[in-house]
C-alpha positions in Angstrom: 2.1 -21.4 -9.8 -0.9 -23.1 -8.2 -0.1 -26.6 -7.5 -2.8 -28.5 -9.5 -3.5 -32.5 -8.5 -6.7 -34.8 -8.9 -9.5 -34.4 -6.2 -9.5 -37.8 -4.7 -4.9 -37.1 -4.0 -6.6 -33.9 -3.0 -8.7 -35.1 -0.1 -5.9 -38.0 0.8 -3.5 -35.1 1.3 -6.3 -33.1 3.3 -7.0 -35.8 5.2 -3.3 -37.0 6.2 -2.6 -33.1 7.2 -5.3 -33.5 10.0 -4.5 -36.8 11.3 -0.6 -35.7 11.6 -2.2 -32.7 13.5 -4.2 -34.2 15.4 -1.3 -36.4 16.2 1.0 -34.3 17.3 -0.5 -30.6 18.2 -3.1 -29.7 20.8 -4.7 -26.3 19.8 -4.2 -23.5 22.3 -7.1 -21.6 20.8 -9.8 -24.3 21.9 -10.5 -22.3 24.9 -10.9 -18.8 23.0 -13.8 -16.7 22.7 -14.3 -15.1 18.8 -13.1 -11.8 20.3 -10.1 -13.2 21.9 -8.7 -15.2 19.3 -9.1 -12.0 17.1 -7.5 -9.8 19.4 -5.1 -12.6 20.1 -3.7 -12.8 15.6 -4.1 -9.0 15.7 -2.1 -7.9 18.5 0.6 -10.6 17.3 0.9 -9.2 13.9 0.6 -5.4 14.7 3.0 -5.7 17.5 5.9 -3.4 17.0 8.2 -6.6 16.6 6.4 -7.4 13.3 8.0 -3.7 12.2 4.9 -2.5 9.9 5.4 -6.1 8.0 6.5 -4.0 4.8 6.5 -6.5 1.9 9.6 -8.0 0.8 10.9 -7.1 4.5 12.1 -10.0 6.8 9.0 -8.7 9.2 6.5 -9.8 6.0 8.8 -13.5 6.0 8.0 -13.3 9.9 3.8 -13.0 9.3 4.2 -15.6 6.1 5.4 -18.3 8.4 3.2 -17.4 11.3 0.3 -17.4 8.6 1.3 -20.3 7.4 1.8 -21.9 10.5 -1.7 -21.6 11.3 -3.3 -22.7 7.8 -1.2 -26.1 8.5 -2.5 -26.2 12.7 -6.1 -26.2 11.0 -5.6 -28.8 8.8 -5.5 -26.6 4.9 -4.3 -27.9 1.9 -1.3 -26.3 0.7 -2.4 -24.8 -2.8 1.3 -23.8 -4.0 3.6 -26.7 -5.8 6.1 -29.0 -3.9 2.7 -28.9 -1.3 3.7 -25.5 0.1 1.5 -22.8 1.4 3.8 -20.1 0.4 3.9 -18.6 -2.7 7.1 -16.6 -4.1 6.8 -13.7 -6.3 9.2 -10.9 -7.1 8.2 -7.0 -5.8 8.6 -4.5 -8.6 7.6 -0.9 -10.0 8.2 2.5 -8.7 7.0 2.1 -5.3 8.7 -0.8 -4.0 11.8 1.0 -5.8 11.4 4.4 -4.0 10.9 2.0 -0.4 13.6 -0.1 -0.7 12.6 -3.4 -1.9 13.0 -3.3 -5.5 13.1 -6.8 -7.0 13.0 -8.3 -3.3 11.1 -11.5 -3.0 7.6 -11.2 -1.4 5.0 -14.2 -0.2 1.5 -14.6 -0.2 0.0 -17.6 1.9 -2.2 -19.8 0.2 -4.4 -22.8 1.7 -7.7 -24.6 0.5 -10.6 -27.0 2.2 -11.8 -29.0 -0.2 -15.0 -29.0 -1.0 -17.3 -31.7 0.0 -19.2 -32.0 -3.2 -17.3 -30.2 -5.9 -13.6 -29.7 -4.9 -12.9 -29.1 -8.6 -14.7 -25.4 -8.1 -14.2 -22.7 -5.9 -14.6 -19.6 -3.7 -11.7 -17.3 -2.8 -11.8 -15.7 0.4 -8.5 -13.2 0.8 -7.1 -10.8 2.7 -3.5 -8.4 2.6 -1.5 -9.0 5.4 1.7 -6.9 4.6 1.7 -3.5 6.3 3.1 -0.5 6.0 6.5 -0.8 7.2 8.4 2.2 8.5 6.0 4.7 6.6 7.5 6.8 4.0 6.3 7.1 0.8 2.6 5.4 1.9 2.5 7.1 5.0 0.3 10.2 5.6 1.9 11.1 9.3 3.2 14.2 8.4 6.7 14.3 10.3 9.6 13.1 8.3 10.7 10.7 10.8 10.2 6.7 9.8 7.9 5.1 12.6 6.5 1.5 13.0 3.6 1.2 11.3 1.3 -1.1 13.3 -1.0 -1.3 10.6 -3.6 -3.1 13.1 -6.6 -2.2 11.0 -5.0 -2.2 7.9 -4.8 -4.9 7.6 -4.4 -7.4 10.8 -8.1 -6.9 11.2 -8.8 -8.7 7.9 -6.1 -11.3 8.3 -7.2 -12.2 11.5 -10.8 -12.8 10.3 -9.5 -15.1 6.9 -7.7 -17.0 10.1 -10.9 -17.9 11.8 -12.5 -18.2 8.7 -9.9 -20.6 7.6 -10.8 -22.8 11.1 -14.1 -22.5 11.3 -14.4 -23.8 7.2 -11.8 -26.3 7.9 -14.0 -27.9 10.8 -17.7 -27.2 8.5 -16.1 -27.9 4.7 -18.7 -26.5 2.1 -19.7 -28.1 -1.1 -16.7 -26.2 -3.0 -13.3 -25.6 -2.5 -12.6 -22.3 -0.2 -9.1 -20.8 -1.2 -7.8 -18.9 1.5 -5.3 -16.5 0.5 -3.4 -14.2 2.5 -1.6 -11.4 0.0 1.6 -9.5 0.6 2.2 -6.3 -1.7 -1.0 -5.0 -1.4 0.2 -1.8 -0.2 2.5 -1.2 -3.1 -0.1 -1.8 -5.8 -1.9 -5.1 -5.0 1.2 -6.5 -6.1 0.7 -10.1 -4.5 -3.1 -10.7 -5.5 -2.2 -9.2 -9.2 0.4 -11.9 -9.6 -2.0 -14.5 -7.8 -4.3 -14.0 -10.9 -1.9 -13.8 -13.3 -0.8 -16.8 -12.7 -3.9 -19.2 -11.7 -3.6 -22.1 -13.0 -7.2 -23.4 -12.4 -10.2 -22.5 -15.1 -11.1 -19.0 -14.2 -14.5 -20.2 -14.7 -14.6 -22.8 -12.3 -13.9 -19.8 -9.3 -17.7 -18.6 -8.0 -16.3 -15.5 -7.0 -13.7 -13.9 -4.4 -14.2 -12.0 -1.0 -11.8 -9.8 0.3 -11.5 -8.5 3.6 -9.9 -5.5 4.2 -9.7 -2.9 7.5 -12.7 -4.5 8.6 -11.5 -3.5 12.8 -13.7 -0.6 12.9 -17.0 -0.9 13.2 -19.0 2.4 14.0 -22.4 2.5 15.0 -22.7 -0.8 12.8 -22.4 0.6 9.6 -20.9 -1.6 6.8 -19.2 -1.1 3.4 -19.8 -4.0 1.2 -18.1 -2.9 -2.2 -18.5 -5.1 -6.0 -22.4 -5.8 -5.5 -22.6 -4.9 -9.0 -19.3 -7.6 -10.0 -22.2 -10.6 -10.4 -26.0 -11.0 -11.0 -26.4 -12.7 -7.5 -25.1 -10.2 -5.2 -28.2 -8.1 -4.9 -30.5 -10.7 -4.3 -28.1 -12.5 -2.5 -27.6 -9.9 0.3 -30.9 -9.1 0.5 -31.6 -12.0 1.9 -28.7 -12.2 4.5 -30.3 -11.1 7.6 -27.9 -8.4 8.4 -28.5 -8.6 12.8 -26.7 -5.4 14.1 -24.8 -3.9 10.7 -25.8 -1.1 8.8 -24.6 -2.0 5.4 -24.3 0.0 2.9 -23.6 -1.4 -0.8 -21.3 0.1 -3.7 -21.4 -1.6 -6.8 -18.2 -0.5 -8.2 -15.5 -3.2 -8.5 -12.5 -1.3 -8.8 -10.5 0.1 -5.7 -7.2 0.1 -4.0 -7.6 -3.6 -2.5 -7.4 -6.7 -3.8 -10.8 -7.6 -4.8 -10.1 -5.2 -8.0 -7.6 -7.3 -9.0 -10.4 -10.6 -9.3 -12.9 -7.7 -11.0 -10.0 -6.8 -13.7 -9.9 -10.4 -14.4 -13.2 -10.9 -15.0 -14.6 -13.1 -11.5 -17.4 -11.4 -9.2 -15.8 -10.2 -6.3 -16.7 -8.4 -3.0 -14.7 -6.0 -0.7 -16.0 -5.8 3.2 -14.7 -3.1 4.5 -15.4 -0.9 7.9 -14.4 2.3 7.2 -11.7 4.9 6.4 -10.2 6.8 9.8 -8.3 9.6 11.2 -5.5 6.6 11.7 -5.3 5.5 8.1 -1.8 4.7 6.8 -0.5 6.5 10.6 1.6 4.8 12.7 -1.3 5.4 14.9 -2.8 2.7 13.4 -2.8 0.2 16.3 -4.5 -3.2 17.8 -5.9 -1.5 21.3 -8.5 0.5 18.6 -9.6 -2.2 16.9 -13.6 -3.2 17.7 -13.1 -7.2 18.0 -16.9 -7.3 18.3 -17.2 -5.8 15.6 -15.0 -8.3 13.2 -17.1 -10.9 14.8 -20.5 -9.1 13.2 -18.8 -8.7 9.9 -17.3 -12.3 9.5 -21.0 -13.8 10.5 -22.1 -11.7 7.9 -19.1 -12.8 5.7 -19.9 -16.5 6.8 -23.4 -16.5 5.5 -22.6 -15.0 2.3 -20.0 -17.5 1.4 -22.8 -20.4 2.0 -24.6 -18.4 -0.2 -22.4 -18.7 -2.9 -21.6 -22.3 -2.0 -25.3 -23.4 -3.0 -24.7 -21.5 -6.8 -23.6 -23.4 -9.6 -21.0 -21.6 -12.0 -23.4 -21.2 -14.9 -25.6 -19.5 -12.7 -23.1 -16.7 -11.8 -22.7 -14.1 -14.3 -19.6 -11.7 -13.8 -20.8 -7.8 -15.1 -18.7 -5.3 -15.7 -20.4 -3.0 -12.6 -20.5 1.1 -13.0 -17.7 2.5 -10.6 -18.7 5.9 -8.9 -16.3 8.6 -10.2 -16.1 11.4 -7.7 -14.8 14.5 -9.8 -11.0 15.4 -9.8 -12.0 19.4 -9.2 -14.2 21.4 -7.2 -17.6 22.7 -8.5 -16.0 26.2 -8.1 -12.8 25.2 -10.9 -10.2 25.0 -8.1 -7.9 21.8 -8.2 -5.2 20.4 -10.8 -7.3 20.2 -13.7 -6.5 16.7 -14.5 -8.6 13.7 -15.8 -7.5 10.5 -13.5 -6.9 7.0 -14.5 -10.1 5.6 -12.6 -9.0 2.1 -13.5 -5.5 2.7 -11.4 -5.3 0.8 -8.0 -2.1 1.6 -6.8 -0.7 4.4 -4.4 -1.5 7.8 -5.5 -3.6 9.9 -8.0 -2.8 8.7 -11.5 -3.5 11.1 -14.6 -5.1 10.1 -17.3 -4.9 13.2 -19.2 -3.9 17.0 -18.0 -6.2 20.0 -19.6 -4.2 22.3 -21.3 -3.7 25.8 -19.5 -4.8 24.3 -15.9 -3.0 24.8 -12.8 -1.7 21.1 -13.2 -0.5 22.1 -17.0 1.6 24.9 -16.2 3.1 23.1 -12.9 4.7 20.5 -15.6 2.5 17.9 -15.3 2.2 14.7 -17.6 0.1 12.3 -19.1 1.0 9.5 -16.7 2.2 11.0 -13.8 1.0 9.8 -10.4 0.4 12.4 -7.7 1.6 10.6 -4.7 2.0 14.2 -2.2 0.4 17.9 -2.3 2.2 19.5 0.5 3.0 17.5 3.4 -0.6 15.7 2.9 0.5 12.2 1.2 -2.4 11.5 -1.5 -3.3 7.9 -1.7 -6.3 7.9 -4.1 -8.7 10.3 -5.6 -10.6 10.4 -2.3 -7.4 11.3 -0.3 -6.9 14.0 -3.1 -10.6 15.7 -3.2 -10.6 15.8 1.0 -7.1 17.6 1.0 -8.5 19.9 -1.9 -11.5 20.9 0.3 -9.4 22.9 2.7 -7.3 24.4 -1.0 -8.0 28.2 -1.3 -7.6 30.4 -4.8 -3.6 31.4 -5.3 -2.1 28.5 -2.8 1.1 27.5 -3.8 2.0 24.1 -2.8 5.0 21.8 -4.0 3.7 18.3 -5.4 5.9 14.8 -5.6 4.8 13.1 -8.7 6.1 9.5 -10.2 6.8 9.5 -13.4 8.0 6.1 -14.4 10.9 5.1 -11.9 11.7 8.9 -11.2 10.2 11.2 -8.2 9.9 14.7 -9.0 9.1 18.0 -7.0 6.9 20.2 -9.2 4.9 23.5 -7.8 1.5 24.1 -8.3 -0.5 27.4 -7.8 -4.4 26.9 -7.6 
């Protein structure tokens, strides 16, 4: 539940919160370039003492407070009731079962800075900061053996950039409220952010839009994913004018994905994803802070910076949330080789979802169901359709594989021939 109170309380509160730290702590990140205090969150939360911060772990309690910790240094307002910035929600479904954590108690982080103007409207800026633990189920190392999952990139680069974000708002308030929400379950199906919506107790009209920040820690060549410009009527125009300095961005309109921004689109509220790029690293426990491109988060949260001023000089009825058209990349191979399957495009969780399974296919006669989510072919772990269509480019005519598919709270082992 989002604690809900009048804005003049609002800006008391806000206010008594910096006086007490001003009081009482001297910042130790004064002295910081942007660079090192980046490097400095990142290196803290990938460390191998953080254990892969797997949601509903004591690790994830361990980043919570730390998060927490800093949102109350800088002076946020604690968004959840009793004036807390932790919010409480309980881990469910098929993959928190198969990892362990099945009904365990996870947290996401929430903090605000009033707006100057209009602190009765706002602008989400998020970010996941669980990891993924000890691997298993959502790792793609292909050894059996659980290893820390740093998870530096995904996602301590994004968390570390909603940190400074959250300092450098707090010290240059905009005319709206920015929520700053750090989410925890995002790796088992944008569990934290889902239940964040669900459960928002302010006018889903009165929120401008969300950004969410996501493996933003490498940066190659400049080039720059910007996912949802087709969520909201601004976003074109709007990043057009954004002068763009050393990025190449390229823009997606699609809101759905496997982050958290999809969770806003599903809802109905304009919502971006920044995002650097997929890697060789992805989901590996090679996943760690000595690769991550600090310069480059610095680029990408200017960039992120100026668009949220953007937004902050639009009023809500000029922002008008479209449904956008998601790229489908197809589910088989121009020459017929692959499951013969429709998937659930909608499905932002771990694995390839089927919508429906075509009757004679290779995926019909290796028992597959309406509903079943492909979550392994081989040894090569499948987290979305993308994941899928790469492994099927290397898939020759009569390969047998085994394939581990969810259906409902049951894994199975079924075994396809292509």
């Amino acid at each position: 539940m989002i604690f809900q109170i009048n804005p003049f309380t609002r800006n008391c509160l806000f206010t008594l919160v910096i006086i007490y730290f001003l009081a009482g702590c001297k910042s130790q990140e004064k002295d910081l370039t942007i660079e090192e205090y980046l490097q400095t969150h990142v290196e803290w939360l990938a460390s191998d003492e953080r254990g892969g911060r797997l949601a509903g772990s004591i690790h994830e309690a361990d980043a919570a407070n730390y998060i927490s910790d800093r949102f109350l240094r800088y002076g946020l307002l604690p968004m959840v009731e009793r004036l807390r910035y932790i919010q409480l929600f309980e881990l469910t479904g098929p993959i928190p079962q198969l990892l362990g954590v099945d009904n365990h108690v996870s947290r996401n982080v929430i903090g605000a800075v009033p707006g100057s103007e209009y602190p009765d409207r706002f602008i989400i800026i998020g970010a996941h900061y669980d990891g993924q633990g000890m691997g298993g189920l959502i790792s793609m190392d292909s050894g059996n053996e659980p290893q820390i999952h740093n998870s530096a990139d995904d996602n301590a680069s994004g968390t570390a950039g909603l940190l400074w974000l959250a300092k450098h708002f707090a010290s240059n308030p905009a005319q709206n409220t920015i929520i700053f929400a750090a989410f925890s379950g995002e790796e088992l199906g944008l569990l934290g952010s889902r239940w964040f919506v669900a459960n928002l107790e302010m006018p889903k009209d009165s929120v401008l839009a969300m950004i969410n920040l996501d493996m933003i820690g490498r940066l190659d060549d400049g080039k720059l994913d910007i996912f949802g410009t087709g969520t909201a009527n601004i976003w074109d125009s709007l990043l057009d004018e954004i002068q763009a300095d050393s990025l190449t961005i390229t823009r997606t309109p699609g809101g759905m994905g496997s982050s958290d921004h999809a969770a806003f689109y599903e809802a109905g509220i304009p919502a971006l994803h920044y995002h650097t790029g997929t890697h060789d690293d992805y989901h590996r426990s090679s996943d760690t802070a000595e690769k991550i491109n600090y310069t480059g988060i610095r680029w990408v949260l200017a960039h992120v910076e100026k668009t949220v001023m953007m937004v902050d000089s639009f009023s809500p009825d000029e922002i008008e949330f479209r449904e956008s058209t998601d790229p489908r990349p197809a589910a088989m191979r121009r020459d017929g080789i692959g499951l013969g399957v429709v998937p659930d495009y909608r499905f932002s969780g771990t694995g390839l979802r089927i919508d429906s399974v075509r009757s004679g296919n290779s995926g019909d006669r290796a028992g597959m169901k309406d509903g079943d989510i492909v979550i392994k072919i081989g040894e090569r772990y499948i987290a979305d359709i993308y994941e899928y269509m790469n492994f099927m480019n290397g898939v020759e005519p009569g390969d047998k594989y085994p394939v581990v598919v969810l259906r409902g709270d049951e894994e199975l082992e079924l075994t396809v021939i292509f």
